[in-house]
N, C-alpha and C positions, 0 to 999 in steps of 0.2 A: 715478346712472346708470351710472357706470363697472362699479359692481359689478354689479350687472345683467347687463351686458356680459358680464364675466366670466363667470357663473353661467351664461349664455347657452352662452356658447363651452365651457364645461368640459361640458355637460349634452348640447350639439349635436354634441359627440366622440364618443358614446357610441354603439355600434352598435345599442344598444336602442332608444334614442331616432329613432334617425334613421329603421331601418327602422318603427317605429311611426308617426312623421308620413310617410312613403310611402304607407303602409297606408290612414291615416285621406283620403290625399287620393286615394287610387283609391277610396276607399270613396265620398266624397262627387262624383266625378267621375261613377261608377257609376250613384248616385241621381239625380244629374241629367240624364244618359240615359235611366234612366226614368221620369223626371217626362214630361220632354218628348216620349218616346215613347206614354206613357199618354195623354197632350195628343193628339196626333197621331192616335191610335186612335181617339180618342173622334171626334173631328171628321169623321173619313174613314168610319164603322161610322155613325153615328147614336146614338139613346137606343136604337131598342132593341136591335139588332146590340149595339151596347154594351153593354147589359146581358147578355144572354148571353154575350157575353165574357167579360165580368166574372165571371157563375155559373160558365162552364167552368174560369177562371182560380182561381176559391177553388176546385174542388174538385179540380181538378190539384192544388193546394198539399196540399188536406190528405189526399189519397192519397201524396204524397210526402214530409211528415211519418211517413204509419204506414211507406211502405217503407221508411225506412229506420231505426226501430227503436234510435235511437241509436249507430247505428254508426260515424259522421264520432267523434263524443266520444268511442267507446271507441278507436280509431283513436291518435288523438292525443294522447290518455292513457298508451298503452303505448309509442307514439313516445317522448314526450318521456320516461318512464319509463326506456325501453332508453340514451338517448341519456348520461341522466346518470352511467348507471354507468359 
């Protein structure tokens, strides 16, 4: 157990680590905002309101897929690219 510990503390130092579990708990913090918001929609809109929501909701996504063309990834590609050198 002790060592554990340790492994614990030397890995929880590490500023990769730490901003990573940040990360993963606004991530998951996120999703539970919209769990519960999708909940909320549903109940307030009805089935079929709903559903139309839902059709506008998928194809706002996949218009917003094609506009952006990859361009967040190339982004941060040549970010992180520039930064190393």
């Amino acid at each position: 157990m002790k060592q554990f510990q340790l492994v614990f503390e030397k890995l929880w130092g590490s500023a990769g680590l730490r901003q990573s579990a940040i990360l993963v708990v606004g991530s998951l913090f996120s999703m539970a905002i919209s769990a519960v918001a999708i909940i909320l929609i549903s109940r307030i809109l009805g089935p079929t309101a709903f559903g139309l929501f839902g059709i506008g909701l998928a194809v706002s996504l996949m218009l917003n897929r094609i506009h952006d063309f990859g361009l967040n990834f190339a982004i941060q590609k040549y970010v992180s690219q520039s930064q190393d050198k």
